[in-house]
N, C-alpha and C positions, 0 to 999 in steps of 0.2 A: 219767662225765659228771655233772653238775653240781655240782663241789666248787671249780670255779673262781671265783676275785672279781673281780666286777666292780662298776663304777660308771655312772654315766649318761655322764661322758666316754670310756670305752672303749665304752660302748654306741653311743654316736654315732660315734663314730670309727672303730668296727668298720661300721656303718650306712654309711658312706659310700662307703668303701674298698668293701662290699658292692654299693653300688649302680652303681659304675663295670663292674660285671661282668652284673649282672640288670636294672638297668632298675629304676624306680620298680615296672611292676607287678609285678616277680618280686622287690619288696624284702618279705621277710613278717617278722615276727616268729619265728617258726619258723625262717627259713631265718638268721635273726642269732643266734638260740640256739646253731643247731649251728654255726654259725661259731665262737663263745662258746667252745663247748663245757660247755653248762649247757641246763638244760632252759628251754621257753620259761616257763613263771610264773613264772619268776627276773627276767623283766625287765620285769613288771608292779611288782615292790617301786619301781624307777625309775621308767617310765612308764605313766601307765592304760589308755594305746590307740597306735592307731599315727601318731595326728596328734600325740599329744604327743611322741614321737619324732620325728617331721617340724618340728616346732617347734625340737628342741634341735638336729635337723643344720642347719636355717639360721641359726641362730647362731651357729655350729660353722664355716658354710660363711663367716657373715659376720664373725666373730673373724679369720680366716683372711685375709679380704679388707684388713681393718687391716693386721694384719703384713705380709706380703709383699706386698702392690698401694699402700699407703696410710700408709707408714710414717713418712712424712718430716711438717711441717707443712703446713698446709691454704695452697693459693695464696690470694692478695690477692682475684685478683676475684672476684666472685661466676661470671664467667662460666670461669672455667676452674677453680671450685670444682665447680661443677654438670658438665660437661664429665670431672675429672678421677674425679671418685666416680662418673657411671654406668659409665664405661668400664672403671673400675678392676671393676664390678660384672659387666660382661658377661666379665671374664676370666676372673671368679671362677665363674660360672654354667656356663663354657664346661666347667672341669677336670672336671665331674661329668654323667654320662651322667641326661638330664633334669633338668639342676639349675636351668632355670626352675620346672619342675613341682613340684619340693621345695620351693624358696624364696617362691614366689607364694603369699600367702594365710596363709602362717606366721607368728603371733606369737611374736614373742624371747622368749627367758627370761630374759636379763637384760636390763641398761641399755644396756650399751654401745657401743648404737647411738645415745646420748642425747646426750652431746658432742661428735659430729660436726653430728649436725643442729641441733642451739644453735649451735655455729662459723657453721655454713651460714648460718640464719636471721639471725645477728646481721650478719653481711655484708652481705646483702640487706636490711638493711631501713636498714643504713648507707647502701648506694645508693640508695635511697627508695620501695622496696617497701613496700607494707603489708601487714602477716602473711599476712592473705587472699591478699595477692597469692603473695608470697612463700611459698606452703605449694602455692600451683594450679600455677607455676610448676615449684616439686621436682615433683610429683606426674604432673605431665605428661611430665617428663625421665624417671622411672622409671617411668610407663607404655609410653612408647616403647622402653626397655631391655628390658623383660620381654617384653612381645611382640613385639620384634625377635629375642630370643634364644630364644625358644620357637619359631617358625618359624624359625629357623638350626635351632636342634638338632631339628625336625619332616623338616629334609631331609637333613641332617648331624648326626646326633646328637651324636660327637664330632670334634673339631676334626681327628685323626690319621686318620679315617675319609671316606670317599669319600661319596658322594649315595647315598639308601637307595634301595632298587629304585622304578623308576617319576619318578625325578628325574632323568632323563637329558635335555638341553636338546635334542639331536640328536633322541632320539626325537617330542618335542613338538613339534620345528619339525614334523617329517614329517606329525603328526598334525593342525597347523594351517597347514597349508600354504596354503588358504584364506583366512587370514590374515595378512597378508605382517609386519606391524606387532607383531599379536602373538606369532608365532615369532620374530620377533627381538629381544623384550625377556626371552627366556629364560634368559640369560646372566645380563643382568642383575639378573634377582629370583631366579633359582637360586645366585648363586656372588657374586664378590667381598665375601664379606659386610665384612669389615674397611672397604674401603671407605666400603661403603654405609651402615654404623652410624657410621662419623665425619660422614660428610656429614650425615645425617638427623639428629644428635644439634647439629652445627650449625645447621641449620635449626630447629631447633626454638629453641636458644638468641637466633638474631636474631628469630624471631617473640614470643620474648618481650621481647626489649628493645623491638622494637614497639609491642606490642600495650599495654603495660605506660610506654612513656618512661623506660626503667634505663640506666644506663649505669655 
């Protein structure tokens, strides 16, 4: 044990593949060593702590999200620009067990998140956005993705995976039975999720041509 090489892209790459099996909180440094098969201060030489590993897998995650969800040129409008990047992001988030929890909050290490959002912006402000606008806009669209998809994978962790215990809509109707209204919107906050993240990521795109006058 420890005469294997590695790099920061096998270290991430191993990191992820690891995290679809433990979960964010059973992702340790330790436990990607011996994956490695190298001892763990091997992979302090790459990164200083375990957020700076969380940094390189969403990048890793979002590299990823280019190529296969994002591969072709960016649409004309801004509104099926915005549309087609979160959707392409909740896919991307879906393939990894907590992969809101990884990707929220993480700073890139590279750029290459840089040329998308210039496309973006440059769009939006051809339809008469002003940056301001045009930045509350994105940032509202990917707040909605992140915590749509954090509570998807809060009841469904993964997509191949059933409702975790205690998300059973049967059993909460029973339990609010009292409630006529609210056991029967159980379904609907518990499951169709595909659904329900197109509509609400529409909703949100006509409240901003609204609120905003874009077209």
């Amino acid at each position: 044990m420890g005469t294997t090489k590695i790099d920061r892209s096998r270290v991430a790459d191993t990191a992820l593949r690891l995290l679809n099996e433990v979960g964010l909180d059973g992702l340790s440094l330790r436990a990607i060593a011996k994956e490695l098969d190298v001892k763990a201060p091997a992979l302090y030489w790459h990164f200083k702590d375990k957020q700076a590993l969380l940094d390189e897998m969403a990048t890793v995650m979002y590299r990823r999200m280019l190529a296969d969800d994002l591969p072709g040129p960016a649409p004309d409008s801004w509104q099926d620009q915005l549309v087609a990047y979160n959707s392409a992001l909740r896919r991307t988030l879906l393939r990894y067990r907590d992969g809101a929890k990884v990707y929220g909050g993480a700073q890139f290490t590279g750029t290459d998140h840089a040329d998308g959002l210039e496309t973006h912006l440059r769009t939006m402000l051809d339809a008469g956005f002003e940056l301001r606008q045009a930045v509350r806009a994105c940032t509202t669209a990917y707040a909605y993705t992140m915590g749509f998809v954090s509570e998807e994978q809060g009841v469904r962790p993964m997509p191949d995976e059933g409702r975790r215990e205690g998300f059973d809509v049967g059993e909460r109707a029973e339990r609010l039975a009292r409630y006529p209204l609210a056991a029967a919107a159980g379904p609907e906050i518990f499951g169709r999720f595909d659904e329900r993240f197109e509509e609400g990521l529409r909703l949100i795109v006509a409240g901003i041509e609204t609120r905003y006058g874009a077209r």
